[in-house]
N, C-alpha and C positions, 0 to 999 in steps of 0.2 A: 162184754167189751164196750168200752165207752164211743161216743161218738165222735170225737176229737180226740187225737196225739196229746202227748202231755207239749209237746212241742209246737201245736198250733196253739194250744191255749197258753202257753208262753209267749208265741210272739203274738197274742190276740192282747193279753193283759200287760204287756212291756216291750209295744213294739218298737223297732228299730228304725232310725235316720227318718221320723218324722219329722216336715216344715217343707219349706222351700227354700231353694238358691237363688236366690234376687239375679245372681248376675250367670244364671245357669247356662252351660255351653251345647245344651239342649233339651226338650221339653217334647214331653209323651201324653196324650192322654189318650184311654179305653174306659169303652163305659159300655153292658149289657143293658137295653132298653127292656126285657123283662123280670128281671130281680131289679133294676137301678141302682148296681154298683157302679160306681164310677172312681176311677185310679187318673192319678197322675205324677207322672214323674219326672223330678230334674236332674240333668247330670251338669255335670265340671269335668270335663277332660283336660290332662297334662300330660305331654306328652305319649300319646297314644294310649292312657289309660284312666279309668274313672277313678279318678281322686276325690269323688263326693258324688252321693247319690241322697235323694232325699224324693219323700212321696207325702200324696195326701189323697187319701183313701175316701171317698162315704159309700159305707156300706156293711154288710156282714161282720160275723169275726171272724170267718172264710178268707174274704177279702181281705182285710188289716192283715189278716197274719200272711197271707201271701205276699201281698206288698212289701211286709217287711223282713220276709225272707230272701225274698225276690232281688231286694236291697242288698240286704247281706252278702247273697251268692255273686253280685258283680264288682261290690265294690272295690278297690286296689287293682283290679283284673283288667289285661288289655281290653280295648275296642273289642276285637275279634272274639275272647271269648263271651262277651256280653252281646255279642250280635247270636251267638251259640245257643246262649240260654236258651230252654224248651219249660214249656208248663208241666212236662215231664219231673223235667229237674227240681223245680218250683216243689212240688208234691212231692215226690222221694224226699226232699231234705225238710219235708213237716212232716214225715212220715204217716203220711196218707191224707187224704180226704175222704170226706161221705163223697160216693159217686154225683149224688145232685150238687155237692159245691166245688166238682172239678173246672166249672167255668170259671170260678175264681182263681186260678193259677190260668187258666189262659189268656185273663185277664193284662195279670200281670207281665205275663210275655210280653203281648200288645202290648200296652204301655211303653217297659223299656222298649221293644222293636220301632216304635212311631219316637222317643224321645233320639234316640238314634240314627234316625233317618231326618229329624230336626235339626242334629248336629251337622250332618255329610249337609242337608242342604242349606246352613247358612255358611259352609265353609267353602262350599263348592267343590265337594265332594262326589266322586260316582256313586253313587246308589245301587246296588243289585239286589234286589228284593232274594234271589233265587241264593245271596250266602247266607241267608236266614235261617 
């Protein structure tokens, strides 16, 4: 069995909604200080939904492909369900990680979870860590 999905090494070699949103309606970053992945993510929200996501990643191909699935699973999708997202979900839809690069979908969680909580607070929004 190989060590990678054909679907991580999809979105490692052609990942998804890389850059940045200049005028982003919220910003995330997570970073593991022992591999030294670091993610960050922007959103654009419209109307209670992510009309635009985009990341920049340094790190593994673990990491990139999380990222840019990570992207994928929220983008179009209410607030709500992208407050949902789990590192779970992240890995089910790359169908699997090595167990040592499952920090890299938790990664990703963080990430969106902190660009999120960027959002509520420049809008003045309540915060409850505990709908996450």
């Amino acid at each position: 069995m190989a060590l990678y999905s054909e679907t991580v090494m999809d979105h490692f070699r052609n990942p998804r909604n890389v850059g940045i949103i200049e005028d982003a309606d919220g910003v995330g970053e997570a970073g593991n200080p022992v591999c030294g992945d670091i993610m960050k993510i922007y959103l654009k929200i419209e109307d209670d939904r992510i009309r635009d996501v985009k990341f920049e990643t340094f790190g593994c191909g673990s990491a990139i492909a999380s990222s840019s699935m990570a992207t994928e699973l929220i983008k179009g999708k209410p607030v709500s369900e992208a407050m949902a997202l789990t590192n779970k979900a992240v890995t089910e839809a790359l169908d699997g990680l090595p167990a040592h690069k499952l920090h890299c979908s938790v990664l990703a969680e963080e990430a969106i979870q902190a660009a999120l909580k960027d959002y509520y607070e420049r809008n003045h929004i309540p915060y409850d860590e505990r709908l996450c």
